[in-house]
N, C-alpha and C positions, 0 to 999 in steps of 0.2 A: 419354904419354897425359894429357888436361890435363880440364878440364869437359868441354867441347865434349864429346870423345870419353866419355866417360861417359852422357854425356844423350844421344848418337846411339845409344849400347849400350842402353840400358832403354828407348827410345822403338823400338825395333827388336824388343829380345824381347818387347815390346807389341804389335805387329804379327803378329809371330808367334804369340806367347797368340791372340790374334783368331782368327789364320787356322786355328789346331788346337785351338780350345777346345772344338768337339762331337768329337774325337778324346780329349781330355782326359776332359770328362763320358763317355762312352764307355768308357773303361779304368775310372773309378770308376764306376761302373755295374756292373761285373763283381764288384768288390772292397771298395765305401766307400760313401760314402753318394750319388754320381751328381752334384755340385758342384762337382766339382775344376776344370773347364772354366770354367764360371760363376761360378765367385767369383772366379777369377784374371784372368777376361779383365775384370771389375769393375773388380777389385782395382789393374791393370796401366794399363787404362783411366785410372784417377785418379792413378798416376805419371804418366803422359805430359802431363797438363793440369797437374801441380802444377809438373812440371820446364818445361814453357812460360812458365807462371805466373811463377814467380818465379827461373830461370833460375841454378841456385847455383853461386858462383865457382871452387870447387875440388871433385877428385875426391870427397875426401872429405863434402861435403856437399852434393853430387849424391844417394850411397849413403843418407846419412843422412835424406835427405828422403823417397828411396824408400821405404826401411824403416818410416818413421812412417806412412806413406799405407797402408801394404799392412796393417799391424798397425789401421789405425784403419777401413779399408774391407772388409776382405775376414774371412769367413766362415770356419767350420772349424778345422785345423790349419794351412794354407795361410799363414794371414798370421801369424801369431806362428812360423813358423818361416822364412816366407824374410823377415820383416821384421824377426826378431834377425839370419840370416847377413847382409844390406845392411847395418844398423846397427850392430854389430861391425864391420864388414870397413873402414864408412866412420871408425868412430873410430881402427880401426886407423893409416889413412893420415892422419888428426890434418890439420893445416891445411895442406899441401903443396898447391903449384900445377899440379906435373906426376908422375907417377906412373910410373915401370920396371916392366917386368913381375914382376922378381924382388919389388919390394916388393908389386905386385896378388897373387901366392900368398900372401904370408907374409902378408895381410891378409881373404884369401877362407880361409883356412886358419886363422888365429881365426874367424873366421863358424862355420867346419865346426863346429869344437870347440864352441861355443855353438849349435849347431843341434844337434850329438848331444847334450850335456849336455841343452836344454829338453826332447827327444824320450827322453832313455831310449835312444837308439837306436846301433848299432854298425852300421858295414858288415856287409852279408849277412841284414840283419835287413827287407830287400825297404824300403827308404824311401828318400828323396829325394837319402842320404847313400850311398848305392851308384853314383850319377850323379856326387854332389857331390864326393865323396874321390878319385875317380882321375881327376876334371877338374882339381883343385887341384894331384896331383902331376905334372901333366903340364905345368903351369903353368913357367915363362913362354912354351912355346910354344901360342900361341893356339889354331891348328888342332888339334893333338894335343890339347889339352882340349877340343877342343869333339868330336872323335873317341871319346876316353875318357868322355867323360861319355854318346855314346851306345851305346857297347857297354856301359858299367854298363846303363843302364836295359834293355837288351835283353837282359842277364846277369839281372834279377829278373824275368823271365817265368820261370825254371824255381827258384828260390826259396820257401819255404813263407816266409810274413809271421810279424812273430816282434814286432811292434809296430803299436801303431795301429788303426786299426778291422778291415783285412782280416785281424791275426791272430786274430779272434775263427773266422774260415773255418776255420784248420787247413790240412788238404791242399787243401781246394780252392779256396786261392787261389793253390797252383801254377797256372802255365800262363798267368797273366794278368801283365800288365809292369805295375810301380807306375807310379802317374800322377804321384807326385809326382817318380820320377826321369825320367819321359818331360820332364815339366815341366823339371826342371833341364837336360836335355838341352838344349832349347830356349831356355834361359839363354845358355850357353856356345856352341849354334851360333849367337845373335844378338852375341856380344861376337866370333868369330872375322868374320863376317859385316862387323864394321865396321872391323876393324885389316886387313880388305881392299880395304874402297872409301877407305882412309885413304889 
């Protein structure tokens, strides 16, 4: 996996943010403050124009450029925490030209750890890391994470929120899927999505 395929991965789950982002606003609307859609498809919007823009050489500063965009564009929790997992995941992969699946885990898998550590948050606790942790061990196979990461987010519809705005709800943010793990889902079936038209 080299640039290329990185910039066709985040210009895809930009397309995707697009296509589900009143599905997104829609779940936070039940649970959050009703933005999750709206700042990400922003947010996602100005990855796809920077990675046009300036077209970065290696994996790793593909990630790292997204991560700055999304922390410096978008609203909320949203951007400080999928623009520490990009920015972690891309220092991880450090200046490599082409990128194994084994090393994309053990580099999305620092991200995690630095998304849970910023958030406070543990799997089970209904957040974005219920998608993102059993997408990562499922990792290097693409399909399988991108499978795992949406049966997590489908897995926090019966979950009480235990972080973040929705667990100020209590119980009744049972019964509602976090937006931020439908979000990640959307993630992972845009990076499986392109190791198939590879």
């Amino acid at each position: 996996m080299d640039a290329g395929f990185f910039r066709r991965w985040l210009t895809t789950a930009a397309r995707a943010v697009e296509r589900d982002a009143d599905r997104l606003t829609a779940l936070d609307s039940a649970i959050g403050d009703a933005d999750h859609g709206s700042n990400l498809r922003r947010g996602m919007a100005a990855v796809a124009a920077a990675l046009d823009a300036e077209e970065p050489a290696t994996p790793g500063a593909v990630l790292l450029l997204a991560g700055r965009t999304l922390v410096s564009t978008v609203g909320g929790a949203s951007g400080p925490l999928y623009g520490t997992l990009l920015r972690r995941a891309g220092k991880a992969l450090g200046d490599a030209e082409r990128v194994e699946g084994e090393e994309l885990r053990e580099a999305l898998a620092e991200g995690a750890d630095a998304v849970a550590r910023l958030g406070g948050a543990a799997q089970g606790d209904k957040t974005m890391l219920d998608a993102l942790l059993p997408a990562v061990a499922a990792l290097p196979d693409l399909a399988a994470a991108a499978g795992a990461a949406q049966r997590g987010a489908e897995a926090t519809i019966a979950l009480r929120a235990r972080r973040g705005r929705a667990s100020y709800l209590g119980e009744r943010s049972e019964g509602h899927m976090d937006p931020g793990s439908a979000s990640t889902a959307l993630l992972f079936l845009a990076l499986a999505e392109v190791a198939d038209d590879a």
